[in-house]
KEKE-3310 file (N, C-alpha, C; in steps of 0.2 Angstrom, whole numbers, plus 5000, padded with zeros to 4 digits):
npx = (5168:5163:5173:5180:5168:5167:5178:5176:5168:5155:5141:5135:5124:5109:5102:5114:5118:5108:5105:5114:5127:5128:5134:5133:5146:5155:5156:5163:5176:5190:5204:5222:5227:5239:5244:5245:5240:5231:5234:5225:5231:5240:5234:5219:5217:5224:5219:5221:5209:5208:5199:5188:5180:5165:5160:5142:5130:5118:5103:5086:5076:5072:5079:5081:5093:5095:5094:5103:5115:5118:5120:5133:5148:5158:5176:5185:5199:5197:5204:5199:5199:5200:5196:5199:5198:5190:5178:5169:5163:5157:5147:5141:5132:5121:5119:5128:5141:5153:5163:5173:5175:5182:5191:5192:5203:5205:5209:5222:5217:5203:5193:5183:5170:5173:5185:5191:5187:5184:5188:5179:5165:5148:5144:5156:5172:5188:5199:5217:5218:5231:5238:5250:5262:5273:5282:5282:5273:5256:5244:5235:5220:5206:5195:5185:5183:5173:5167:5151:5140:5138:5141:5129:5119:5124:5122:5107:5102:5105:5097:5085:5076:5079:5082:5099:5112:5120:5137:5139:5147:5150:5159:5165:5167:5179:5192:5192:5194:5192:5201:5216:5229:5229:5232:5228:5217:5216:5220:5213:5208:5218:5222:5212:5211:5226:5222:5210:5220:5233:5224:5231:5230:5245:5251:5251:5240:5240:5255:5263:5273:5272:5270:5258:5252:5241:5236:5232:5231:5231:5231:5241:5251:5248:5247:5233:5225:5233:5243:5238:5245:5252:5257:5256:5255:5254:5245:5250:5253:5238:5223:5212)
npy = (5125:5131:5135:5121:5116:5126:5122:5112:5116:5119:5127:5134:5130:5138:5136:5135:5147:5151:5140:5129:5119:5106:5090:5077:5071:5057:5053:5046:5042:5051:5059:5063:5080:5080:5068:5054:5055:5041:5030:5020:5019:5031:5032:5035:5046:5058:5072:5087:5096:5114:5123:5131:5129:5125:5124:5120:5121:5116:5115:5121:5114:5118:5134:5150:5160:5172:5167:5157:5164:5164:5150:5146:5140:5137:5137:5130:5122:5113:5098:5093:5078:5074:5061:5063:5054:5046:5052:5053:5042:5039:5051:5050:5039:5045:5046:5052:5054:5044:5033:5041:5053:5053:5050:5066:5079:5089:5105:5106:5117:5125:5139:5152:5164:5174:5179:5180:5193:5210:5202:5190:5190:5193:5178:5175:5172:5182:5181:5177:5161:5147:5136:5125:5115:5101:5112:5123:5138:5134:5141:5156:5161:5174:5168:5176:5184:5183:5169:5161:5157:5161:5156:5156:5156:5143:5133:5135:5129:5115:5112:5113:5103:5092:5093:5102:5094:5095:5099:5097:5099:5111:5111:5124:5121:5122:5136:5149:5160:5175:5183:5178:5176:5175:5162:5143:5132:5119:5106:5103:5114:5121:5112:5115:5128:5126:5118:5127:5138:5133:5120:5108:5098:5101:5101:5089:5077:5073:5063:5049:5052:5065:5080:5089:5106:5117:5132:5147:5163:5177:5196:5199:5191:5177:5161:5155:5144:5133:5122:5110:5096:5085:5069:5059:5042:5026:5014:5001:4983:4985:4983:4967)
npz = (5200:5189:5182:5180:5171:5160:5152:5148:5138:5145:5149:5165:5176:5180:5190:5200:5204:5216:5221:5234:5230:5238:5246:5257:5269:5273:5293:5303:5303:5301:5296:5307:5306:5306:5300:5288:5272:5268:5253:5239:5228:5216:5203:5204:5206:5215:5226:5236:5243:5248:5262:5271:5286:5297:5313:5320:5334:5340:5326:5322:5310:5296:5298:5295:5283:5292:5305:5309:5308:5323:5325:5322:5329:5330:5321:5308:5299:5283:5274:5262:5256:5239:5223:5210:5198:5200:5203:5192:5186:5197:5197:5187:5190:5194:5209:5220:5228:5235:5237:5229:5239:5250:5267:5278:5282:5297:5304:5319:5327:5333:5332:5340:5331:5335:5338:5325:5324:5314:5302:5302:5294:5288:5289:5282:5282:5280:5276:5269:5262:5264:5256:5253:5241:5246:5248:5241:5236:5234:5231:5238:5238:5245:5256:5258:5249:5235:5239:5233:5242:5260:5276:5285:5275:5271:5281:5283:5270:5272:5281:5280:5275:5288:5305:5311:5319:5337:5332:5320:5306:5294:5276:5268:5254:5239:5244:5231:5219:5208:5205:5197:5201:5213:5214:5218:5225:5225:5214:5203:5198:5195:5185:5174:5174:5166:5154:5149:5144:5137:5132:5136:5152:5164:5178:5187:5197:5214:5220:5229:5243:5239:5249:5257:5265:5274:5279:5287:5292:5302:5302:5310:5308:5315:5313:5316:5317:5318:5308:5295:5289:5277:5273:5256:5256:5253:5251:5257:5260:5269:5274:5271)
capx = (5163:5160:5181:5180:5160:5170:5185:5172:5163:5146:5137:5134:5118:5108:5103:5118:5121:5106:5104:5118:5127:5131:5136:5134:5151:5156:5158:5165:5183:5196:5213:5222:5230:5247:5246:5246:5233:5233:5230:5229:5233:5240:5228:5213:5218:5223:5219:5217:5204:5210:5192:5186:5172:5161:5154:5136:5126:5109:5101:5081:5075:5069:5080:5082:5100:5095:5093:5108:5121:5118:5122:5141:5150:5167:5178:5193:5201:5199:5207:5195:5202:5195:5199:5196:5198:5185:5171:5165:5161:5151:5142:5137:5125:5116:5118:5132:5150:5156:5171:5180:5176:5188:5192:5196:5207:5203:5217:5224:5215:5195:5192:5178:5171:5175:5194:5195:5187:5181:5188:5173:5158:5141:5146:5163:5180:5189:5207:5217:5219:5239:5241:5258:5263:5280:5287:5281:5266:5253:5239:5230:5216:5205:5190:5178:5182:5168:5161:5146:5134:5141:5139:5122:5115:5124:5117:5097:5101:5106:5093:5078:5073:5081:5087:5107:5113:5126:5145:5137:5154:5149:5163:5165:5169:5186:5192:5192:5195:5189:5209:5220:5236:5230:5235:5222:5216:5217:5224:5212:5207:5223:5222:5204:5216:5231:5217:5211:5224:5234:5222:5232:5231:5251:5251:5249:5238:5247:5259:5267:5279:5271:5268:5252:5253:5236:5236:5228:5234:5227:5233:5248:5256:5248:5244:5225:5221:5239:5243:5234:5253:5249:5260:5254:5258:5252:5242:5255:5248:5231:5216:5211)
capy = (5122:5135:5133:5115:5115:5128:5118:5106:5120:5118:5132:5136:5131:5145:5136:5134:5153:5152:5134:5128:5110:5100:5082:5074:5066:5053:5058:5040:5041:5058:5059:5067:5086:5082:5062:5053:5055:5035:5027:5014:5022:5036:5032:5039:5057:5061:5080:5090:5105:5118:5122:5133:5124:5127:5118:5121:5118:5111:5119:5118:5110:5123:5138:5156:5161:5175:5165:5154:5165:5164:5144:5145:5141:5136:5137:5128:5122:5108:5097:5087:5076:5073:5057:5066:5051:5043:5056:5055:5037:5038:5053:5046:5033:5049:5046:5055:5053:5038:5030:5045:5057:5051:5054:5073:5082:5095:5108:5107:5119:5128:5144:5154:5167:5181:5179:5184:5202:5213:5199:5191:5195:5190:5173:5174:5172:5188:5180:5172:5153:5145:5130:5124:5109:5103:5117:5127:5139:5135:5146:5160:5165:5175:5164:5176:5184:5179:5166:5163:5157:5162:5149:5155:5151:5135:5132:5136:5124:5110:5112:5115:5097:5092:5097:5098:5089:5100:5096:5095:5102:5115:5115:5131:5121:5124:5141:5152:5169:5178:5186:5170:5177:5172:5154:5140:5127:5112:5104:5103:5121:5123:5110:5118:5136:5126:5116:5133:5143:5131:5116:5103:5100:5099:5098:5080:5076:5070:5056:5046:5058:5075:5083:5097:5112:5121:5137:5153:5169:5184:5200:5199:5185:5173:5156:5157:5135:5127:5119:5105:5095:5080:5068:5054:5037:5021:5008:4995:4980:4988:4979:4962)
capz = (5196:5181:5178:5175:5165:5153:5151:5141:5135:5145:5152:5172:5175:5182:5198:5204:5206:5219:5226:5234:5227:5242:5248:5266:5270:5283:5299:5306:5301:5301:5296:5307:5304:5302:5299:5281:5268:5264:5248:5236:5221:5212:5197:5208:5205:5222:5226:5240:5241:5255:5264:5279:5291:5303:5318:5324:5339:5337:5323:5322:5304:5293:5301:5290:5285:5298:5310:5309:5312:5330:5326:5319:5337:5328:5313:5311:5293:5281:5266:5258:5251:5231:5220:5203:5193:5202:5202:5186:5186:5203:5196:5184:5192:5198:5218:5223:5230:5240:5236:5228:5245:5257:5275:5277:5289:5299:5308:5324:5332:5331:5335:5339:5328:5339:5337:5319:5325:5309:5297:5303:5291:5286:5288:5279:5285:5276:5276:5263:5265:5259:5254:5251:5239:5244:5253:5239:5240:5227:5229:5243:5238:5251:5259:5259:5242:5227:5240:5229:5248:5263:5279:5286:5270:5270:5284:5280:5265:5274:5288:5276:5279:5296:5312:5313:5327:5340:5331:5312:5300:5286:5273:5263:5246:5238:5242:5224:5219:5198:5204:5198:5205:5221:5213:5217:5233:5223:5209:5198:5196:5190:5179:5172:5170:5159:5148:5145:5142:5133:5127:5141:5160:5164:5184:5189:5204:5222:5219:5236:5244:5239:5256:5257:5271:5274:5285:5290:5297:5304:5300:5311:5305:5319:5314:5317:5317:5315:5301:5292:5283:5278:5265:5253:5256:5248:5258:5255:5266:5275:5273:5273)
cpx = (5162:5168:5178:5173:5162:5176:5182:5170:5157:5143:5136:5128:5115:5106:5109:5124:5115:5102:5110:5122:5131:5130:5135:5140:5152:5157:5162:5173:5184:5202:5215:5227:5236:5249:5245:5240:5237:5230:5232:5231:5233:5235:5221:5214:5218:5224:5217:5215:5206:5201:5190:5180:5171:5159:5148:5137:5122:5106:5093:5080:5070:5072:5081:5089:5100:5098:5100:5113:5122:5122:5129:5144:5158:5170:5184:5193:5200:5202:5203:5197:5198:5198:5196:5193:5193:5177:5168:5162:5155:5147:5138:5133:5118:5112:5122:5138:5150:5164:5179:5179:5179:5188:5195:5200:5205:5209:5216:5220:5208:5195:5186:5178:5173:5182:5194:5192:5183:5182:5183:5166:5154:5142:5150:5169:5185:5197:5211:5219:5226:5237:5246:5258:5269:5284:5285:5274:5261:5245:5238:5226:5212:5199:5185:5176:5176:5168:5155:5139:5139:5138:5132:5118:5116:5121:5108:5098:5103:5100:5086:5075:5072:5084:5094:5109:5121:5133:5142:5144:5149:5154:5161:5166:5176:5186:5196:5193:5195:5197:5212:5227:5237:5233:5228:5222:5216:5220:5221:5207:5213:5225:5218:5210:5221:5226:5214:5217:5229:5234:5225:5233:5240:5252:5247:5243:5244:5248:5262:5272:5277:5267:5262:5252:5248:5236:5231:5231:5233:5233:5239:5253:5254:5243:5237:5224:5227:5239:5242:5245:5251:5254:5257:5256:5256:5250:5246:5253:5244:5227:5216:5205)
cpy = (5125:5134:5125:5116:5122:5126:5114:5110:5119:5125:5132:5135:5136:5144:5135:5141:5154:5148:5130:5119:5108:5094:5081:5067:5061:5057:5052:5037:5049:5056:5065:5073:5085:5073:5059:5053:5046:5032:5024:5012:5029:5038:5035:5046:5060:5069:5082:5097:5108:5123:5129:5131:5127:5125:5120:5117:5117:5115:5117:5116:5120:5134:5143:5156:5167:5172:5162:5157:5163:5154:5142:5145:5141:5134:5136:5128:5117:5105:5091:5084:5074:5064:5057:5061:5046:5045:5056:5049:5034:5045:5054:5042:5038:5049:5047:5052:5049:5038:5036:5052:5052:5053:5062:5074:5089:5098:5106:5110:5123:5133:5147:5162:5173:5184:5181:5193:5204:5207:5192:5191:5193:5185:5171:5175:5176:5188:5177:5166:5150:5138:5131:5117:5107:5107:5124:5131:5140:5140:5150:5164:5166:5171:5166:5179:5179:5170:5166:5162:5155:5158:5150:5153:5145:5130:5129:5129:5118:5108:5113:5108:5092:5096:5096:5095:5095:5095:5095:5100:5104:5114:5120:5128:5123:5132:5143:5159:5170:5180:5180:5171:5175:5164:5150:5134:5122:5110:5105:5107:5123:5119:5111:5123:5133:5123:5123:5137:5138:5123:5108:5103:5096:5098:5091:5080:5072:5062:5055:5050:5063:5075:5090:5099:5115:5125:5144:5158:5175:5191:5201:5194:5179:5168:5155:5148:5130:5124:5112:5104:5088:5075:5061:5049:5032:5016:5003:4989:4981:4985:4971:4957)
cpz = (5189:5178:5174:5170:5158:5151:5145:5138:5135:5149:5161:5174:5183:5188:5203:5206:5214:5226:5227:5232:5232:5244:5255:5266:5275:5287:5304:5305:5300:5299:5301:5305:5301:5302:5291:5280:5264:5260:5244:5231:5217:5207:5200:5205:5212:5222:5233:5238:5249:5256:5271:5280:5296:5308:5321:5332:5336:5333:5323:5312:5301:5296:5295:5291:5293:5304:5311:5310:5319:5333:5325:5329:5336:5323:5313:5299:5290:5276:5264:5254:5246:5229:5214:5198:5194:5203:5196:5184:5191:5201:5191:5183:5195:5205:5221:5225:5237:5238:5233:5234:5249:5266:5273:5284:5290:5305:5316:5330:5327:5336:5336:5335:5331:5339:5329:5320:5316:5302:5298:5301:5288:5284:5284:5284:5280:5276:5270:5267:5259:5260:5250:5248:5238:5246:5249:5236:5232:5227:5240:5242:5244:5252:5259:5251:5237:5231:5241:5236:5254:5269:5281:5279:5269:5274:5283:5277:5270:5280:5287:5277:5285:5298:5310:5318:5330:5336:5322:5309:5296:5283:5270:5256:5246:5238:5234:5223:5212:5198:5202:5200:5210:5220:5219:5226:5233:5218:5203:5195:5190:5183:5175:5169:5164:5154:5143:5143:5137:5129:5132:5148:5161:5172:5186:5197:5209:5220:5226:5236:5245:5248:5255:5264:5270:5280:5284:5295:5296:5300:5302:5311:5308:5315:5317:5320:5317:5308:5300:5288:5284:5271:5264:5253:5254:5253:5258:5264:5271:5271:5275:5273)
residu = (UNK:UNK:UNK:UNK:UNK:UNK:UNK:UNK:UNK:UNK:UNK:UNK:UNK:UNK:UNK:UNK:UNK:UNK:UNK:UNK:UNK:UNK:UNK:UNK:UNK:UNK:UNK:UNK:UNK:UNK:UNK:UNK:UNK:UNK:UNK:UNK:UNK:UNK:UNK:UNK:UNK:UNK:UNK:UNK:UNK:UNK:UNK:UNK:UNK:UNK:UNK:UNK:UNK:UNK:UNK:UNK:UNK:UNK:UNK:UNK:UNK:UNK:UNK:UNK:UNK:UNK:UNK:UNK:UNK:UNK:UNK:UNK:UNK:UNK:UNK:UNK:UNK:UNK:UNK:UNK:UNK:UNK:UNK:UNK:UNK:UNK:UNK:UNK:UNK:UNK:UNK:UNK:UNK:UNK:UNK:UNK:UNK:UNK:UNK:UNK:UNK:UNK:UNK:UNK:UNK:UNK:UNK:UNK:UNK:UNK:UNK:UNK:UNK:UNK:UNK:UNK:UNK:UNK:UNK:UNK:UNK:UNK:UNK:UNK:UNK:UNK:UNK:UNK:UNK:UNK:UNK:UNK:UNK:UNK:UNK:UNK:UNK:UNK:UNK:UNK:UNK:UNK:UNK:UNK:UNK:UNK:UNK:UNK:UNK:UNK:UNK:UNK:UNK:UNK:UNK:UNK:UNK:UNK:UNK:UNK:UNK:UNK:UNK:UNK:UNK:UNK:UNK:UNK:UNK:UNK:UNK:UNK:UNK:UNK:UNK:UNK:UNK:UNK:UNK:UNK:UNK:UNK:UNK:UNK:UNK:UNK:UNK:UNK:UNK:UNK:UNK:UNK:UNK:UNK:UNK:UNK:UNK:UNK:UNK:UNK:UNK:UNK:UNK:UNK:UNK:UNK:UNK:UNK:UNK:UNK:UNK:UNK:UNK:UNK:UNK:UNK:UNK:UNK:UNK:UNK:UNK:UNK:UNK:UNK:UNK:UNK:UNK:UNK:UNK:UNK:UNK:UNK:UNK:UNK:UNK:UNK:UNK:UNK:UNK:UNK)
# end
């Protein structure tokens, strides 16, 4: 958020260092892990954001972040897909994202938090997260690094006016990191950094073909969620 709004050259507005900006997605459709991301037009701006989430149990309405850690039961991975070229014109209307939030994909497999051990930590996941574009590896930054609210607060906010129901998904937003050598979780982060640094965005968004690989792994090399790999295909006669 602060890369692109100084891209244009706007400022960060100050609540959104302290009140979190989230969306409520479907939940009536998934892709799954390692099947196609389908669509019906490159000119969308198709993107993925590489994500770690959470699944509750029943959470009460009005819960402290306190409270809520005791609600995180399982944490797997996501790729939220984006459609960049669509989001500016639905928010626009000042009611939020439909049509350019899509189905997302969530890994293979969900663990509980007990299994990352000390990386673990005041509700962050303290791992770096790869995403691969193509076979080749476009960013890892770490997950918990310079995450600006950690899941029990995402939690709180989202339960400040109702109950959550057992199975409600957090995402984490796109993972980021102030280091940019970790390289990026999305596309159009990266296109944020060439615009600044030299005035035009030169990475393209995902065109039919490109393949995306989303993974996680512990300190000894082990595969933590399986991997999210998913390639762009073109709805070519779907609907009706």
């Amino acid at each position: 958020m602060e890369l692109v709004r100084k891209a244009r050259g706007a400022e960060m507005p100050e609540s959104f260092w302290h009140d979190p900006l989230m969306y409520q997605g479907g939940s009536d459709s998934f892709l799954a892990p390692r099947g196609p991301i389908v669509m019906g037009s490159e000119e969308w701006g198709i993107d993925f954001e590489s994500e770690v989430a959470i699944i509750t149990d029943d959470v009460p309405m009005g819960v402290s972040s306190q409270g809520a850690a005791s609600h995180v039961k399982l944490l797997m991975l996501v790729n939220d897909v984006s459609l960049r070229n669509l989001i500016p014109g639905e928010l626009a209307k000042g009611f939020g994202f439909f049509q350019s939030k899509p189905s997302s994909a969530f890994s293979p497999v969900a663990i509980t938090p007990d299994e990352l051990g000390d990386d673990w930590r005041d509700g962050k996941v303290l791992l770096p997260l790869r995403t691969h574009l193509n076979g080749v590896l476009f960013g890892a930054p770490d997950a918990g690094v310079d995450m600006t609210f950690n899941f029990f607060e995402l939690i709180a906010h989202a339960a400040k006016t109702r109950p959550l129901g057992a199975g409600c998904i957090i995402g984490s937003g796109t993972v980021s990191n102030y280091d940019r050598s970790a390289g990026s979780s999305c596309i159009a982060e990266r296109r944020m950094l060439e615009i600044l640094d030299c005035d035009q965005a030169i990475t393209p968004y995902l065109q039919f073909g490109d393949r995306v690989s989303i993974a996680m792994e512990d300190r000894s090399g082990q595969n933590l969620f399986g991997t999210i790999s998913q390639q762009v295909v073109p709805a070519s006669g779907q609907g009706g």
